[in-house]
C-alpha positions as CSV (number, residue, x, y, z in Angstrom):
1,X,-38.5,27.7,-7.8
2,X,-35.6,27.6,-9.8
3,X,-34.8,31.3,-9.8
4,X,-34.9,31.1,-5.9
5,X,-32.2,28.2,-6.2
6,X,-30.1,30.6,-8.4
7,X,-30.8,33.8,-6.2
8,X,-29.5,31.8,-3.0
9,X,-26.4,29.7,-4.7
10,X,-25.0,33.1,-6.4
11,X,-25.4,35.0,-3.0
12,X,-23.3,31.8,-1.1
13,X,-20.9,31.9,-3.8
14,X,-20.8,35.6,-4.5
15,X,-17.7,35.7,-7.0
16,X,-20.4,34.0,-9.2
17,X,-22.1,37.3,-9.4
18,X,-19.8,39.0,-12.0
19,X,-18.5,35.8,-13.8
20,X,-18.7,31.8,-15.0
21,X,-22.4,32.4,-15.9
22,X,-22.1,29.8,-18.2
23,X,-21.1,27.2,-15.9
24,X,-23.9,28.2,-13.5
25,X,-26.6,27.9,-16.1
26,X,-24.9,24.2,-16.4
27,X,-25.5,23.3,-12.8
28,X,-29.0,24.5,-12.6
29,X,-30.2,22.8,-16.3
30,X,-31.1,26.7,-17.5
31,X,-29.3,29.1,-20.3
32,X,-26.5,32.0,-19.9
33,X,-28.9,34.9,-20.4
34,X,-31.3,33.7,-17.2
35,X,-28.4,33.5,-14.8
36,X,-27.2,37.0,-16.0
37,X,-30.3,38.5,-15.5
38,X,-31.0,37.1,-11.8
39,X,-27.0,38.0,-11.2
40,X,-27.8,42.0,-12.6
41,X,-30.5,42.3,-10.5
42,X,-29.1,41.1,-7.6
43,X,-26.4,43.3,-7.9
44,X,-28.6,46.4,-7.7
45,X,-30.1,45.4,-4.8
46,X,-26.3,45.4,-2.8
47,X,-25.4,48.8,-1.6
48,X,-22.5,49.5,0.8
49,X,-22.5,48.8,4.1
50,X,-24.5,52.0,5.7
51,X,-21.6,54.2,8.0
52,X,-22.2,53.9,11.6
53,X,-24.1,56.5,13.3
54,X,-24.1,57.3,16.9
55,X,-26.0,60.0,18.7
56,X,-26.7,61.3,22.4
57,X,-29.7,63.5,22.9
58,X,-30.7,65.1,26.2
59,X,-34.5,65.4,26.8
60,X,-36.9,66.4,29.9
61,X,-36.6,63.0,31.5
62,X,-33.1,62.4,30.6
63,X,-31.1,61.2,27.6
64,X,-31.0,58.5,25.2
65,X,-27.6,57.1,23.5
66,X,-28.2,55.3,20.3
67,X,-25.6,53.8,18.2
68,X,-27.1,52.2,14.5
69,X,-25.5,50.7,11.8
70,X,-22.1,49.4,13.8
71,X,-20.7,46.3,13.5
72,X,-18.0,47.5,15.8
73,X,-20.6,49.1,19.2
74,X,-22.0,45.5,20.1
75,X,-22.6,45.9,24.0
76,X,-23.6,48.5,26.6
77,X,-20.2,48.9,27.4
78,X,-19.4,49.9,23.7
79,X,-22.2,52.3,23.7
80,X,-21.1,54.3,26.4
81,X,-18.0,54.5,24.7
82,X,-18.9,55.7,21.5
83,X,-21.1,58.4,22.7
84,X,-19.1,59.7,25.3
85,X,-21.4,59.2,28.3
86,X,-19.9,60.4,31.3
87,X,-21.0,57.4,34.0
88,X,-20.3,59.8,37.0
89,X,-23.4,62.3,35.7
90,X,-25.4,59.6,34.0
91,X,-26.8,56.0,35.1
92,X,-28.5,53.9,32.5
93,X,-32.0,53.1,33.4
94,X,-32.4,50.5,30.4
95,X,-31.5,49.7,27.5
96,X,-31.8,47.5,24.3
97,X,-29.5,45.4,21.5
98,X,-30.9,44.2,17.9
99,X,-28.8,42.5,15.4
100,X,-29.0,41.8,12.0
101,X,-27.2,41.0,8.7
102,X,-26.6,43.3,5.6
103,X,-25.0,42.0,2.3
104,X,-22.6,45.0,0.7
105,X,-19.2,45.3,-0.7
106,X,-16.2,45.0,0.9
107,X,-13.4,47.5,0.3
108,X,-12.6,45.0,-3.0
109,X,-16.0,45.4,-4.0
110,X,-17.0,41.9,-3.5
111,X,-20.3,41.5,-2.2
112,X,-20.3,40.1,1.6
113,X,-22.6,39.5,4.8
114,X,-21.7,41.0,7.7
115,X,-24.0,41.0,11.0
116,X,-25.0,45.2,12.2
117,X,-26.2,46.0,15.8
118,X,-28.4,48.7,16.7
119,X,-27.7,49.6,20.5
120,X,-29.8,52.0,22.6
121,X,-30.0,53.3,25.7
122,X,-31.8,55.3,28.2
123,X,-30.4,57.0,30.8
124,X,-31.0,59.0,34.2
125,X,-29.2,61.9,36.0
126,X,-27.1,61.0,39.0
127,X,-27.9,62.5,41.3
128,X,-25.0,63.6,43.2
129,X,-25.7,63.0,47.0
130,X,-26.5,59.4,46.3
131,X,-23.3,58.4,44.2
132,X,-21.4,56.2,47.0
133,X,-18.2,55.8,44.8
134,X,-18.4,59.6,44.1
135,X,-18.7,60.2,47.7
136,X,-15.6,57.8,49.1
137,X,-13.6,59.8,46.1
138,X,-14.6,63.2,47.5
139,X,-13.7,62.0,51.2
140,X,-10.4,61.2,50.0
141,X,-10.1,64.1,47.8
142,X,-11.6,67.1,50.3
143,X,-10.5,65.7,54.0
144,X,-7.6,63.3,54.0
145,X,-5.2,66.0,53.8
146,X,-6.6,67.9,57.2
147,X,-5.3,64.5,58.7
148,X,-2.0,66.0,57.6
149,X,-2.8,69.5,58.7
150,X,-1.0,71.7,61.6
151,X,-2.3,70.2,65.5
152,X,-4.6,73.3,66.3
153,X,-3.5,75.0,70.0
154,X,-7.1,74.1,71.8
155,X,-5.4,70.9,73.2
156,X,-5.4,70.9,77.4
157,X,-2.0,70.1,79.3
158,X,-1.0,66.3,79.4
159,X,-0.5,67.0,83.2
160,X,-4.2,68.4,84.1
161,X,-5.8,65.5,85.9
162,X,-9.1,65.5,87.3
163,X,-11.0,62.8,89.3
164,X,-14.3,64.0,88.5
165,X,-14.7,63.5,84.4
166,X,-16.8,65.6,82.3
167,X,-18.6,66.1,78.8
168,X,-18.0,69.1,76.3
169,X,-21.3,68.9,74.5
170,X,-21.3,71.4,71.6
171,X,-24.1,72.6,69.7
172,X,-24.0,74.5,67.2
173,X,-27.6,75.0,65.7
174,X,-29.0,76.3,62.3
175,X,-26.0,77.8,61.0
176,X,-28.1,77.6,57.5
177,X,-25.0,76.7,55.2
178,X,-25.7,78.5,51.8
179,X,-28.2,81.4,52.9
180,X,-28.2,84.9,51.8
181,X,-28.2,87.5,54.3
182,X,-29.6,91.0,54.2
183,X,-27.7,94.4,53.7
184,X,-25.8,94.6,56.6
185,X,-25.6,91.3,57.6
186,X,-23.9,89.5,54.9
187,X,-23.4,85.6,54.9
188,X,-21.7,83.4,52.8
189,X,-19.7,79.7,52.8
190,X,-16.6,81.3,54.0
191,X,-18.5,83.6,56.9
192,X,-20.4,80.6,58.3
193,X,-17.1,78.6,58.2
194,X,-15.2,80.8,60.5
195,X,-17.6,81.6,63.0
196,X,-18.3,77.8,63.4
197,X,-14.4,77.6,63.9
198,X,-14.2,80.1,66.0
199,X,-16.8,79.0,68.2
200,X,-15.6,75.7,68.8
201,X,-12.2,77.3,69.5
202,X,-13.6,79.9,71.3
203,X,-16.1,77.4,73.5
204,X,-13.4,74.6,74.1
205,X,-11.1,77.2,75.3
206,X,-13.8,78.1,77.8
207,X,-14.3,74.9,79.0
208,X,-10.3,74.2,80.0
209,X,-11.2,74.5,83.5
210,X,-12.8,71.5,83.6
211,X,-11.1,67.8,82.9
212,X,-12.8,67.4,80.1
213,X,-12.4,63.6,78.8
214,X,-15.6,63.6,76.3
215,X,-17.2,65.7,73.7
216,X,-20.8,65.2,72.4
217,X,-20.8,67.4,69.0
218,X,-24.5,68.0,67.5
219,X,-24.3,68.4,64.1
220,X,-27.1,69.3,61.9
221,X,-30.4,71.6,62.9
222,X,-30.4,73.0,59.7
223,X,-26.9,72.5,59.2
224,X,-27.4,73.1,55.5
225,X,-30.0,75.9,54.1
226,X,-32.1,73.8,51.2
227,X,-32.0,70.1,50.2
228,X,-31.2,70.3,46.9
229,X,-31.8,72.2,43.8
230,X,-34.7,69.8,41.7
231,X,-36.4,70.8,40.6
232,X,-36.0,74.4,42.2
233,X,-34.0,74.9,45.4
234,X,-35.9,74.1,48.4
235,X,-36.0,72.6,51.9
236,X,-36.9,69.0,53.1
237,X,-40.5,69.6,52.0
238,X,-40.6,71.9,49.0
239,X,-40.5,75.3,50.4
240,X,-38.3,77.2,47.9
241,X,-35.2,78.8,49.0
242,X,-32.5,81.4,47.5
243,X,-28.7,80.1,48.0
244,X,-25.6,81.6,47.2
245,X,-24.4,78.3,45.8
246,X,-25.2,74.9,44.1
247,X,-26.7,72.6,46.3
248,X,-23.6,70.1,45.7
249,X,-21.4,72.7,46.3
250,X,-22.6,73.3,49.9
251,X,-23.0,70.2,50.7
252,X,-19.5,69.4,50.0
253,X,-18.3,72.5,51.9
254,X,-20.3,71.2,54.9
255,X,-19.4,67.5,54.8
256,X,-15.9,69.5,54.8
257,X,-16.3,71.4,57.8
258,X,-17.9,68.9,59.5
259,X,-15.0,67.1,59.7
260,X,-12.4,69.4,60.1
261,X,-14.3,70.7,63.3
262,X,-14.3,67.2,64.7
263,X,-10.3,67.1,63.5
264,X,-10.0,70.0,65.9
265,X,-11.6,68.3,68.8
266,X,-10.5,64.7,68.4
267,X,-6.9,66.5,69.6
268,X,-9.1,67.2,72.9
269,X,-10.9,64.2,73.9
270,X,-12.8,61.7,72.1
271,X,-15.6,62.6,70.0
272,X,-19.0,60.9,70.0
273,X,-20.6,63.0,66.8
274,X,-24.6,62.9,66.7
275,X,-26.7,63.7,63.5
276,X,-29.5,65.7,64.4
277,X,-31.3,66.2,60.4
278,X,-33.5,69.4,60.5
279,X,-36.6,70.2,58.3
280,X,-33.9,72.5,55.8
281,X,-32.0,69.3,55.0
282,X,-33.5,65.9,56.5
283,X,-31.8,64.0,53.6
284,X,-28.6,65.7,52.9
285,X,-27.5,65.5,56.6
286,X,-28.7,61.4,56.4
287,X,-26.2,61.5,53.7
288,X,-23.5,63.7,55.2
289,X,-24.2,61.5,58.3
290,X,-23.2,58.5,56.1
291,X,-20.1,60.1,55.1
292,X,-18.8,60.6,58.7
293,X,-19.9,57.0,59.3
294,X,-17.9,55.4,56.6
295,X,-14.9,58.1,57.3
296,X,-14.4,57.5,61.0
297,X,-15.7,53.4,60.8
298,X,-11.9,52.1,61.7
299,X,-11.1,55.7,64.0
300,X,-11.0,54.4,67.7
301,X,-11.6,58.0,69.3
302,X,-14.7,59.1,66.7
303,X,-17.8,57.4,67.0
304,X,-20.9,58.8,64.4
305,X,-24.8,58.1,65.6
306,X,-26.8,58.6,61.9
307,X,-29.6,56.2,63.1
308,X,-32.9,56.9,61.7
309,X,-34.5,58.6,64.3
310,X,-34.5,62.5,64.0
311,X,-34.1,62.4,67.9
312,X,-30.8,61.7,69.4
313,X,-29.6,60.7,72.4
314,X,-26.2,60.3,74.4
315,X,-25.7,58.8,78.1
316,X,-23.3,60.1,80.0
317,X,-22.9,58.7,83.6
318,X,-26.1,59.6,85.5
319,X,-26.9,62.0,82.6
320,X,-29.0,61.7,79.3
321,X,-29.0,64.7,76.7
322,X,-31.3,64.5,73.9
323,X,-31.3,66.5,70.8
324,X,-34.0,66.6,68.2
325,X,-34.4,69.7,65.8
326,X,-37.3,71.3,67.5
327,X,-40.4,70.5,64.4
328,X,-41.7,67.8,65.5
329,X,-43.3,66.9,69.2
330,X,-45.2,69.9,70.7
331,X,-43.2,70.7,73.9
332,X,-45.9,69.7,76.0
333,X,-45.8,66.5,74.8
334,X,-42.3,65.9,75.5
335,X,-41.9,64.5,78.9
336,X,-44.4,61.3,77.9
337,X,-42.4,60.9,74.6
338,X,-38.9,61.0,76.7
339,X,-40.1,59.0,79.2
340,X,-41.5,56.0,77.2
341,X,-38.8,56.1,74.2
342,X,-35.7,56.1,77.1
343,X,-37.8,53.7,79.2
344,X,-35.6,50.9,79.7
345,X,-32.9,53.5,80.9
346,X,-34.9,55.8,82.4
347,X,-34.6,54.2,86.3
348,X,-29.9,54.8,85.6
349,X,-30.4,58.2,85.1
350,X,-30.7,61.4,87.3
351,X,-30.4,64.7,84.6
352,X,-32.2,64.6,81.8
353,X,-32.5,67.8,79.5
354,X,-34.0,67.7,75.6
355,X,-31.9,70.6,73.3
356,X,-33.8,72.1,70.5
357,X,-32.9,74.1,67.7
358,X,-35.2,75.3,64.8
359,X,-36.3,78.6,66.3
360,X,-33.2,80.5,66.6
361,X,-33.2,81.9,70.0
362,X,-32.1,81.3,73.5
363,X,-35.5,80.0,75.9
364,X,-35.4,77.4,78.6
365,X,-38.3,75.3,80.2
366,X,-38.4,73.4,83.9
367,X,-41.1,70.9,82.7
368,X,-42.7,67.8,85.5
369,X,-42.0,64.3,84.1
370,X,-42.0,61.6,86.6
371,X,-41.2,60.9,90.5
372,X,-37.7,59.8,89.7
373,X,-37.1,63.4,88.8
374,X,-36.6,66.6,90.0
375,X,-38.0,67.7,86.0
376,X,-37.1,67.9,82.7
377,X,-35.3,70.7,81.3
378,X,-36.3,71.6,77.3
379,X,-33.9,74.0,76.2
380,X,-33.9,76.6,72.8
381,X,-31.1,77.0,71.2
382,X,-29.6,80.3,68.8
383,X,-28.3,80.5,65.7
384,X,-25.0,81.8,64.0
385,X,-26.8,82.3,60.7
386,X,-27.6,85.9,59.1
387,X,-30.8,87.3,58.7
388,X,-32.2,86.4,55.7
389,X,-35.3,88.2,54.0
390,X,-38.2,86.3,55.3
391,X,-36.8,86.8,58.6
392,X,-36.8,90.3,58.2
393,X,-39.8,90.9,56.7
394,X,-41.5,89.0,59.6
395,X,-39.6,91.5,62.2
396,X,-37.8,88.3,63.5
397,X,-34.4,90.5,64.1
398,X,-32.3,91.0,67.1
399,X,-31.4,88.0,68.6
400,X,-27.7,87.5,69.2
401,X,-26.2,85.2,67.0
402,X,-24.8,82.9,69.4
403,X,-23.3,78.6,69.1
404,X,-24.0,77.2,73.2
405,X,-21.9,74.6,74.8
406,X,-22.7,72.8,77.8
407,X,-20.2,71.2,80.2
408,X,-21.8,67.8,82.5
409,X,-20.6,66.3,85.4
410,X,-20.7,62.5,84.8
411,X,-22.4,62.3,87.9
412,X,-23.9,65.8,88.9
413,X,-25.5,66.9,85.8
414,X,-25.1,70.4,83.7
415,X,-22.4,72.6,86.1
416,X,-22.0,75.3,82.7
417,X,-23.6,77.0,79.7
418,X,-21.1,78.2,77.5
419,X,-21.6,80.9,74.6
420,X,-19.9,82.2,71.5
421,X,-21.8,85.2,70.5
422,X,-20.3,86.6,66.6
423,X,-18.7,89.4,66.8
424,X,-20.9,92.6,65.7
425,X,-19.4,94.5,63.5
């Protein structure tokens, strides 16, 4: 008992350790030579404070930052720190804090207490098309300055006036951002962005005729090739895919073109954009959808539809135009499914037609629905895309790459198809 009373009054007092042994054997009724003795050995035990150790290790599942030994890395904030994590690649799933006291020598070599931590943490990838503050940092960084950018020449005469108002509605399907094209029929980021440009020019030019003073712009249909690239590149639902770039990479060059397209026809009319996902890239073009929607929120000639469902649909006048990718009803089955999901509207309209992309070519259908009309029209939409491998290996060559338009009469329906056909080399 009375060693234990030594062992704890020497290591509260410990400049007792190396000196006045005699007047500790006083206080404690014992000699000199047993409060040495408890002092020596208590001595050995002290070592010097252990150095700090950190240490970031990257594994299947993700990474773990550990910090030991610190009496400086006391929070998750400190952590992060000293290990370098970047927070724009890594998010931390968990992580824990442990404290405890060691008794060493300070740079005097008197002995001391200090309290350690031991901090740890596990972390996750980011994954990029979900990082909102990453996003709104990109928006800024990729499209303000087309807000700055040269007025483009497609804009009509201030003096054309027109009693009879019509809609632009261009749709450019499955332009497949990211695929690799055959010998022959090259494609890359840079070829699918000009022939999207130059379709819109070339199909807005073609539509001057008419007073135009609305555009409905379909975006999406396989706007994007894959969905991502973990764990391999692939669409919607797993089927692999070969891309010329990162999946971040084209999506970032879409969301880009996206809205530089609708820069050029915001100078035109007003733009009501609709986000028609396709089964290449259901999620990215949610996401690229949410982009638009928090870019154009305080624009008073934009409006952005990225509701949930993957069929869209925009009333014009006496006219409804619908637009769904073309993978999910069977086209037989469309006129019930129009009929009863427009139901409430169904008895204001007069011309309905459903647009369709997914198969790359050109087909229209004159299908029955109900008494109030004359029928509804299901059209097929083409593609500007190349011809990629599994294309030509199934012999599905020789359609003509081609982006449609469609000019409506607010109150007399469809009065033109327009078409951009890429120039063959």
């Amino acid at each position: 008992m009375i060693n234990e009373q030594i062992k704890e009054y020497l290591l509260s007092n410990p400049e007792k350790l190396n000196k006045d042994y005699h007047q500790t054997a006083i206080l404690f009724d014992t000699n000199y030579e047993k409060v040495r003795s408890i002092a020596r050995r208590l001595r050995g035990k002290l070592k010097p404070t252990s150095k700090e150790k950190t240490s970031f290790e990257e594994n299947k599942s993700g990474a773990i930052a550990t910090c030991e030994d610190s009496n400086r890395v006391k929070s998750l904030d400190d952590l992060l720190k000293a290990c370098k994590v970047d927070t724009e690649v890594w998010y931390v799933e968990r992580y824990d804090i442990g404290t405890y006291e060691v008794t060493g020598f300070d740079k005097a070599k008197r002995p001391i207490t200090v309290p350690m931590f031991r901090t740890k943490a596990w972390l996750k990838k980011i994954d990029p098309l979900l990082n909102i503050e990453k996003i709104r940092e990109e928006l800024v960084k990729d499209l303000v300055p087309l807000f700055n950018s040269k007025p483009h020449s497609i804009l009509r005469p201030d003096s054309y006036k027109d009693d009879d108002p019509h809609l632009l509605e261009i749709n450019a399907c499955d332009l497949h951002l990211g695929k690799i094209g055959i010998d022959g029929d090259e494609y890359s980021l840079e070829i699918a962005r000009g022939r999207m440009i130059d379709a819109l020019t070339h199909l807005v030019k073609r539509a001057s005729g008419y007073y135009i003073n609305q555009i409905l712009f379909v975006v999406g249909n396989d706007f994007l090739n894959s969905d991502g690239d973990w764990p391999i590149v692939s669409t919607t639902k797993g089927t692999p895919q070969y891309n010329t770039d990162k999946g971040i990479e084209v999506y970032r060059a879409g969301r880009k073109l996206i809205v530089e397209c609708i820069q050029m026809l915001v100078e035109y009319a007003d733009v009501h954009v609709s986000v028609v996902p396709g089964n290449h890239d259901r999620e990215s073009m949610m996401h690229i959808g949410d982009a638009l929607e928090m870019f154009y929120s305080e624009h008073k000639n934009v409006t952005v539809d990225n509701s949930n469902s993957m069929m869209k649909s925009y009333m014009y006048g006496k006219c409804l135009i619908i637009n769904d990718h073309g993978d999910g009803p069977k086209l037989n089955d469309l006129p019930g499914i129009v009929s009863q999901r427009y139901r409430e509207i169904w008895s204001e309209v007069k011309y309905v037609e459903v647009h369709r992309g997914h198969l790359h070519t050109n087909k229209a259908y004159k299908m029955q629905a109900v008494e109030e009309l004359n029928g509804l029209t299901v059209r097929n939409l083409s593609s500007m895309s190349a011809t990629d491998e599994w294309h030509d290996m199934k012999g599905y060559v020789g359609n003509i790459k081609k982006a449609s338009a469609f000019v409506w009469s607010k109150y007399n329906g469809v009065q033109a198809k327009l078409n951009y056909n890429v120039k063959v080399n």
